[in-house]
C-alpha positions as CSV (number, residue, x, y, z in Angstrom):
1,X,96.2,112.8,108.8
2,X,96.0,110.7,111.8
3,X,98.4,107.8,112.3
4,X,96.0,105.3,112.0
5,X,94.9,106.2,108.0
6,X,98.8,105.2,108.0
7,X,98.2,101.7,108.8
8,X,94.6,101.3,106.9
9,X,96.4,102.1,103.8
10,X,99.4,100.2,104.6
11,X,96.9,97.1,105.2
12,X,94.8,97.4,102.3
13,X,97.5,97.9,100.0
14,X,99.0,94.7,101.2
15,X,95.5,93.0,100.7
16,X,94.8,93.9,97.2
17,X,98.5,94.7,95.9
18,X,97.5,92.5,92.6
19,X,94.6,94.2,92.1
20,X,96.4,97.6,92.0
21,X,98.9,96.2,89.6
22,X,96.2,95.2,87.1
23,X,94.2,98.8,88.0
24,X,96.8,101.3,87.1
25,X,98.4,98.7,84.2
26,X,95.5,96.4,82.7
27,X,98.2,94.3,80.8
28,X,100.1,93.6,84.4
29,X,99.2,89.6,83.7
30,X,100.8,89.7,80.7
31,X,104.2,91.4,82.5
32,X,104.3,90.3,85.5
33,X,103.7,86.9,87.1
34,X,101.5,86.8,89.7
35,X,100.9,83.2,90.6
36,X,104.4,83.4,92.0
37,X,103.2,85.7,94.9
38,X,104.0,89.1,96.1
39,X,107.3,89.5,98.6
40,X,106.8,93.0,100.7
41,X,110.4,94.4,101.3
42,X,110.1,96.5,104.7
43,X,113.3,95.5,106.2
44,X,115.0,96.6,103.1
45,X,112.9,99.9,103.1
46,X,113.9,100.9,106.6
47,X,117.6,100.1,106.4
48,X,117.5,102.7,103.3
49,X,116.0,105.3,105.6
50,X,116.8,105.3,109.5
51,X,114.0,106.7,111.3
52,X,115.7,108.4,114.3
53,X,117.9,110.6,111.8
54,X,116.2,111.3,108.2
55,X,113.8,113.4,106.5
56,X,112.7,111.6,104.5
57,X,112.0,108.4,106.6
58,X,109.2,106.2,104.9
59,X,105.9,106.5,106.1
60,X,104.2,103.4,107.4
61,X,102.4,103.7,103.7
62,X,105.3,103.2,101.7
63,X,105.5,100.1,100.5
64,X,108.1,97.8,98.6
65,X,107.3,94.9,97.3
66,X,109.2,92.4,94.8
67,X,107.1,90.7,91.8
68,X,108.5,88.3,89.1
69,X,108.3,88.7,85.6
70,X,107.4,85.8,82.7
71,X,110.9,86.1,82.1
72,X,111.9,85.0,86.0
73,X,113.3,88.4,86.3
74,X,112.6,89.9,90.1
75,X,111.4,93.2,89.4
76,X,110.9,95.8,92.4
77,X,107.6,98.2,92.4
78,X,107.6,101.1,95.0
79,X,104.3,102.8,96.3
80,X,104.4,105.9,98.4
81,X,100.7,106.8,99.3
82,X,101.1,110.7,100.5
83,X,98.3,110.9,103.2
84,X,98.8,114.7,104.1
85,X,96.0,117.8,103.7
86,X,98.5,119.4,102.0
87,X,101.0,119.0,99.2
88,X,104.3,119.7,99.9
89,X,106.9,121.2,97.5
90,X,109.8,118.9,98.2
91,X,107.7,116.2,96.8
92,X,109.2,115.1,93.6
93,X,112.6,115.4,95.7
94,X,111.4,113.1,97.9
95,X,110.2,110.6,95.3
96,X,113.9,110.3,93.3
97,X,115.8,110.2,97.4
98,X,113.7,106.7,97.0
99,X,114.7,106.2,93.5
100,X,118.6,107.3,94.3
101,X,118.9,105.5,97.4
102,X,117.0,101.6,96.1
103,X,119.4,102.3,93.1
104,X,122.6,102.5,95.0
105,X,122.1,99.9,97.4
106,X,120.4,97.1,96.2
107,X,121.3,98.0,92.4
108,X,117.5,97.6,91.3
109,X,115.6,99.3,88.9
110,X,112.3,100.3,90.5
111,X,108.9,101.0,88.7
112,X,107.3,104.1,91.6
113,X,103.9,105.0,92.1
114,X,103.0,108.3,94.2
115,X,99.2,108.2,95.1
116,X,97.8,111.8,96.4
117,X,95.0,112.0,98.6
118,X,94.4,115.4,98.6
119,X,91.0,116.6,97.9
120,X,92.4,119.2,95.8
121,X,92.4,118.9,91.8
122,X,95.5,121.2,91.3
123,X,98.1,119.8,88.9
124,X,101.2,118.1,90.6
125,X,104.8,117.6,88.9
126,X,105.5,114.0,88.5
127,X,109.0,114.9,87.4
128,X,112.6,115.8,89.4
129,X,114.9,117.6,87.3
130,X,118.2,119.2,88.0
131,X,120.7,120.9,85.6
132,X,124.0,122.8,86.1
133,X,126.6,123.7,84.1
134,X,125.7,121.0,81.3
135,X,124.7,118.3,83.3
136,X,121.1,117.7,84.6
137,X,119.4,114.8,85.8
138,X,115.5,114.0,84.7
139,X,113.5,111.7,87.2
140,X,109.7,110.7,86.2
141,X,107.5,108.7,88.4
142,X,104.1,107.2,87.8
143,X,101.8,109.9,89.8
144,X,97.8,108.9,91.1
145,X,95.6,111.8,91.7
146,X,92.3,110.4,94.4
147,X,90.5,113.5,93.4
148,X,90.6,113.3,89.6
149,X,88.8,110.1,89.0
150,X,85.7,109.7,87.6
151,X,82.6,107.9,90.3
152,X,81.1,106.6,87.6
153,X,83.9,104.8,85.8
154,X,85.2,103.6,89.3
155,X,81.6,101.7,90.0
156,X,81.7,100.4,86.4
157,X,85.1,98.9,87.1
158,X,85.1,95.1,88.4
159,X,88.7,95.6,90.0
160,X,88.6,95.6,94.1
161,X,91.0,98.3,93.8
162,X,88.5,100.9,92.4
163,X,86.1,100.7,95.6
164,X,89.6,101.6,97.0
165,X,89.6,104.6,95.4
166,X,85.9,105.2,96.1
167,X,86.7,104.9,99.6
168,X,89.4,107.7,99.6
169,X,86.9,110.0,97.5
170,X,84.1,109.3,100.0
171,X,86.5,111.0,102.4
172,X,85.7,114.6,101.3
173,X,82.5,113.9,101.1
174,X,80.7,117.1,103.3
175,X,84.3,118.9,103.4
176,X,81.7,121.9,102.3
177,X,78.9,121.3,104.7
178,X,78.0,123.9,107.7
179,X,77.0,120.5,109.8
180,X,78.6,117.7,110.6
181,X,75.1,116.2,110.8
182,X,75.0,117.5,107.0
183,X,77.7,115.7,106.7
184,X,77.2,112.6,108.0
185,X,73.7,112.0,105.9
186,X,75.7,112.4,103.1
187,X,78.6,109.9,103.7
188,X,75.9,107.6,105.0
189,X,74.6,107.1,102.1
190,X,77.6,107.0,100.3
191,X,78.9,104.4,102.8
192,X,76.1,102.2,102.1
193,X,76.4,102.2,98.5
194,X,79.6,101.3,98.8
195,X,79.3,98.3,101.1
196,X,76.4,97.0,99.0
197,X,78.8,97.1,95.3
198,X,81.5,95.4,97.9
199,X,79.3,92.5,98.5
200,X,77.8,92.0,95.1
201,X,81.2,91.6,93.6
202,X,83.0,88.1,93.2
203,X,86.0,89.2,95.8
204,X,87.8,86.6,97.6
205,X,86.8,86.4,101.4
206,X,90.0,87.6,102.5
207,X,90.0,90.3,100.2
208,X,86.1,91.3,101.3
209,X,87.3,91.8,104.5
210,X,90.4,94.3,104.0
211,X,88.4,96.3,101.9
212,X,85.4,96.3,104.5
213,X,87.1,97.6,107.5
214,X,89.1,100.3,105.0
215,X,85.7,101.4,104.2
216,X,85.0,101.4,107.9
217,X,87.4,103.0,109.7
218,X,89.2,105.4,107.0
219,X,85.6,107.3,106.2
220,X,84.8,108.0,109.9
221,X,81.5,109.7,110.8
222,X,81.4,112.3,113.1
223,X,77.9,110.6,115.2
224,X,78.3,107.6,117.1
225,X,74.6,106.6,116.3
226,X,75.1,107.5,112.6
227,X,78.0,104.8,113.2
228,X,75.8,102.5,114.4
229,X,73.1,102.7,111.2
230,X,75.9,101.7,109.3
231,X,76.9,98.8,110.9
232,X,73.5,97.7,111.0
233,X,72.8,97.7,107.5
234,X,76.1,96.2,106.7
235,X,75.1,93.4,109.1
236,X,71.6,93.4,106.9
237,X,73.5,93.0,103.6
238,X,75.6,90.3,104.4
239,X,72.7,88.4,106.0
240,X,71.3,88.7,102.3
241,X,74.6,87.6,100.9
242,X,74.7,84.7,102.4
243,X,70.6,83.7,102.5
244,X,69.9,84.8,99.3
245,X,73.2,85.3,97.0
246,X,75.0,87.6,94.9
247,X,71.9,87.9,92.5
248,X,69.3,89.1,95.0
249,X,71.6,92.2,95.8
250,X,72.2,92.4,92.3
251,X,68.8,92.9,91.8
252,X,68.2,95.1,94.7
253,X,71.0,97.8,94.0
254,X,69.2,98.0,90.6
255,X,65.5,98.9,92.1
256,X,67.4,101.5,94.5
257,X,69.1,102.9,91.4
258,X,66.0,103.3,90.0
259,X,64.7,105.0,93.2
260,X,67.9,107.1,93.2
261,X,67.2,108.1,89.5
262,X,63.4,109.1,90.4
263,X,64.3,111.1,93.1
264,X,67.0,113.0,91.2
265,X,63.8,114.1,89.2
266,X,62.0,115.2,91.4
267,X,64.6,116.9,93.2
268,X,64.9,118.6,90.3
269,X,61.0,119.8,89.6
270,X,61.5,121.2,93.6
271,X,64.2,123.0,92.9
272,X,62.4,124.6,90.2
273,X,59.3,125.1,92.0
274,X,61.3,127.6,94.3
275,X,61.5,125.0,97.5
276,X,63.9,125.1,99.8
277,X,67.5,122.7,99.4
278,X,66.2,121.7,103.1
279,X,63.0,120.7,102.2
280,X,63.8,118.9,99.1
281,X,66.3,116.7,101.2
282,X,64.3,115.7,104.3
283,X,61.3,114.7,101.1
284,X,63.9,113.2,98.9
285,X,66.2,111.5,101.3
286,X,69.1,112.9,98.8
287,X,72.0,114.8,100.7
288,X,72.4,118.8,100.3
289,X,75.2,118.0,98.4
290,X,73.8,116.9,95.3
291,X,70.4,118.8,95.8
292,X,73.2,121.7,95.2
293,X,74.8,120.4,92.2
294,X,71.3,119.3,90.2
């Protein structure tokens, strides 16, 4: 994973922190309170692990932050996003050096979230355990797998944080593809969607912009002019937004759904008919991808 995912992550967690409080714990209003901001705690995070001389030196995408409670209590939340392809085994270990080291230091109780972004589906421990001789240690941490959540329920959700998620998914999007030409038809369209349910929603304007430029730069396509078709029809949907309103996109992602739907069908009849997956894309305009799965 390239540096720069690092920072996109870093950024957009910073922009919609809230927002991921109230996604992962819908009661978070009535624990936390909000309206007293958000205070991000890097300093302390980096004097816990020196850079130049430890393993398990925080990535730019681990974040600290302090929240109040309705009681006035300060209560510290830790995220550690792991960006890597692959999982590695000295996970868990790595999660409870956070817990260990927070603990002995500051002497704060931490709630810790791990968020994978791997595209596999493969069960991951959330747990650190360690026993010898009659004493043992048990360490459980609040785990997020990308690649286990539902599209569907994502879109349906009116948290910013879920197109977030959508975002990271849309990432393995033509992983399977021979072409990256394939591939970038598919996360087009996918990129498009997403942009469109970004401006529909009531998000404040700083927010809209974070969460823009994460769906920008961390889905990257692989064409410059595929790039380019993008940006234009972001450029055409915020023109709408702001000549027309929330309503008139409202309305329009509801006649392409319907489009989308009557497409699926026919796709469908095509497939049956013996045509070609190539055939039925280039008539349907739907990627391979889903031609595959109908």
């Amino acid at each position: 994973m390239k540096q720069k995912d690092d920072y996109l992550w870093k950024g957009i967690l910073e922009d919609v922190f809230d927002d991921f409080l109230r996604f992962l714990h819908p009661d978070a209003d009535k624990v936390f309170d909000l309206s007293r901001g958000i205070t991000f705690l890097d300093k302390e995070l980096e004097q816990l692990f020196p850079p130049e001389d430890d393993e398990f030196a925080p990535k730019v995408v681990d974040k600290l932050a302090q929240v109040y409670t309705h009681d006035g209590i300060a209560e510290w939340v830790l995220i550690h996003v792991e960006v890597q392809g692959t999982y590695r085994r000295d996970f868990s270990l790595r999660m409870f050096t956070y817990y260990y080291r927070i603990l002995d230091k500051y002497h704060k109780r931490i709630s810790a979230y791990a968020i994978l972004t791997e595209a596999s589906k493969k069960p991951r421990p959330n747990t650190y355990e360690e026993e010898f001789m009659g004493t043992g240690i048990s360490y459980r941490f609040n785990m997020y797998k990308i690649a286990e959540q539902d599209e569907e329920a994502l879109l349906a959700s009116n948290n910013p944080f879920a197109l977030v998620v959508l975002t990271a998914k849309a990432a393995f999007t033509g992983k399977d593809l021979n072409s990256g030409s394939q591939s970038d038809e598919a996360l087009l369209q996918i990129k498009i969607r997403l942009a469109r349910e970004l401006l529909i929603r009531r998000i404040a304007k700083g927010k809209i912009r974070g969460l823009m430029n994460f769906l920008r730069y961390y889905v990257r396509f692989d064409s410059s002019e595929v790039n380019t078709i993008f940006e234009q029809e972001v450029e055409k949907l915020t023109e709408r937004r702001q000549t027309m309103g929330i309503e008139q996109l409202l309305l329009d992602r509801e006649k392409n759904r319907g489009k989308r739907e009557e497409a699926i069908a026919i796709a469908r009849e095509m497939k049956k008919d013996g045509i070609s997956i190539e055939q039925i894309a280039k008539f349907t305009k739907l990627s391979i991808k889903e031609i595959e799965k109908l």
